[in-house]
Phi, psi and omega in degrees: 000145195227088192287091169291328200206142155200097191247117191254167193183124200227159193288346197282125199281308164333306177232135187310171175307153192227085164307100190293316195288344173287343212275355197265338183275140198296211149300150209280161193080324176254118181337161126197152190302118163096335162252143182228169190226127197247150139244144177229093182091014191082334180252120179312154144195230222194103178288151178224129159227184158078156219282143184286352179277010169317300221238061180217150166213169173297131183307315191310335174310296167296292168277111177287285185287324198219101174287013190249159261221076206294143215289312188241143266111142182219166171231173195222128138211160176270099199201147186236125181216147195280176181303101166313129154292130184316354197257349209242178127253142197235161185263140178254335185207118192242160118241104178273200172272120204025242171271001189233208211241046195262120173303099181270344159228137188197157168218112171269146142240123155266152192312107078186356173222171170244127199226128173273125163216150184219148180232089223220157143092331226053019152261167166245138154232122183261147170237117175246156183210142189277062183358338193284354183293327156305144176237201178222109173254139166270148177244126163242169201249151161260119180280133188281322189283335197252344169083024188192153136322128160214155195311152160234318184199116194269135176226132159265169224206161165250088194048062202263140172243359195219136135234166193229129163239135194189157183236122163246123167059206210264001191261123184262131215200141182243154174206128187239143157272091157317091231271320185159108182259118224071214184238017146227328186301091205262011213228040198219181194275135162241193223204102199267155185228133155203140192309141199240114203299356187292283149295354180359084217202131155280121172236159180268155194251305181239163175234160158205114167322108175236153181250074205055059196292158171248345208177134161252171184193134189235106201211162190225154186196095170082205179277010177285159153239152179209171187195106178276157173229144136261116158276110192285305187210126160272006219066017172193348156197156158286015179272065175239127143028045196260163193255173161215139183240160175242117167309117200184105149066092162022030182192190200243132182217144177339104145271315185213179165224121146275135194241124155267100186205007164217180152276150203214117166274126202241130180245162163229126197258147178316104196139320203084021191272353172152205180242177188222154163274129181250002179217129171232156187199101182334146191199182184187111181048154189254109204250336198219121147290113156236190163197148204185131198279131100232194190278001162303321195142176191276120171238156178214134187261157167211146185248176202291151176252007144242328161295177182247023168245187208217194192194124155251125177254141175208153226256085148359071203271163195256000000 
């Protein structure tokens, strides 16, 4: 297991945000048994082996002023553990009862949940949350020596139906939709990444709030940059919203919303003022973004995620 960040941080005004991992780590300069200090990715962190009382202290270190246990609280950590046996598990965080090794607070991972149990009252309450809502998509490189693709770099991603790769200036960017986290939440952020030449790694850049996106579509018109979602399902109906974004002040920002409830040809007329329909067609939700030249003006089409028609749009000029 590979510790980066471990922190607890409670509403009490007396004590501050709390570095656990520090209370654990030796003095700078000095060995100690069960601890290695990893890189991963440009970021440090803390190999742990070895008997967990290694890596234990007195509760009393932290409540100085106050001995009882605050009501409200969080812990925050950062941590890389390799593919787990379904049989095995590892604890990240204990606090026990006096000396003995009855747990009164504790955070577990297991191959596939995270498991909280608190013990207050002569009760327990356990709370498990499934790790599996996160996925993962590989990005791979083609090696030249092996003749073949191989992983480069693992990102998690949420039920993703899309990715867009596109260069602004000398800046290179992946943008994933994210679809939808677990089986019902259609509400959650996808994620723009961009390579970072130091470390050379897609690290993230933006975040932009979506609704069961399906599709990004990445287009330059003049000197703009612009980047569309199809936004599909909120959970409850496909009548939503979808965006077109504008490259502005180093990130991507609201340039127009299209309400999807037709088909559209969309055109953009010279001035930029936006895009106009120059086509309709009934429609229900947005599964796909294109854009395309001719010599008329600039468009961009998108199809229906339950009809079996589309919409054009095309770009308004001043």
């Amino acid at each position: 297991m590979c510790i980066y960040l471990l922190s607890f941080i409670t509403h009490r005004k007396y004590l501050l945000p709390l570095d656990l991992l520090s209370r654990v780590l030796p003095v700078s300069g000095r060995a100690q048994d069960g601890i290695r200090m990893v890189q991963s990715r440009g970021a440090r962190g803390f190999q742990f082996s070895g008997s967990p009382q290694l890596f234990s202290f007195p509760a009393s270190q932290l409540f100085v002023n106050c001995i009882f246990f605050p009501a409200e609280f969080s812990i925050v950590v950062t941590l890389k553990i390799p593919q787990m046996a379904p049989e095995k598990s590892e604890y990240i965080f204990t606090l026990l009862e006096g000396d003995s090794d009855e747990p009164l607070l504790s955070l577990r991972l297991s191959q596939n949940k995270f498991h909280f149990l608190q013990k207050g009252h002569g009760s327990r309450k356990r709370i498990s949350k499934d790790a599996g809502d996160q996925e993962q998509s590989v990005i791979y490189k083609w090696s030249s020596r092996k003749l073949k693709f191989i992983h480069y770099q693992t990102l998690n991603t949420h039920s993703a139906r899309d990715w867009e790769a596109f260069n602004i200036q000398d800046e290179t960017f992946l943008a994933v939709a994210n679809h939808r986290q677990g089986n019902r939440n259609h509400n959650i952020d996808s994620v723009i990444y961009k390579w970072n030449p130091v470390i050379e790694f897609f690290e993230v850049n933006q975040t932009i709030p979506t609704t069961g996106a399906y599709d990004w579509e990445f287009f330059t018109i003049g000197p703009y940059y612009f980047l569309a979602v199809a936004n599909t399902f909120n959970g409850r109906s496909t009548v939503i919203d979808s965006t077109i974004y504008i490259w502005l002040g180093g990130m991507f920002q609201p340039y127009q919303f299209i309400t999807v409830s037709e088909i559209m040809l969309f055109d953009l007329l010279s001035g930029y003022e936006g895009f106009i329909p120059v086509h309709r067609l009934s429609t229900n939700g947005c599964r796909d973004w294109e854009y395309f030249n001719t010599t008329d003006g600039s468009y961009l089409i998108y199809s229906s995620a339950r009809a079996a028609l589309s919409k054009v749009l095309k770009l308004r000029t001043i």
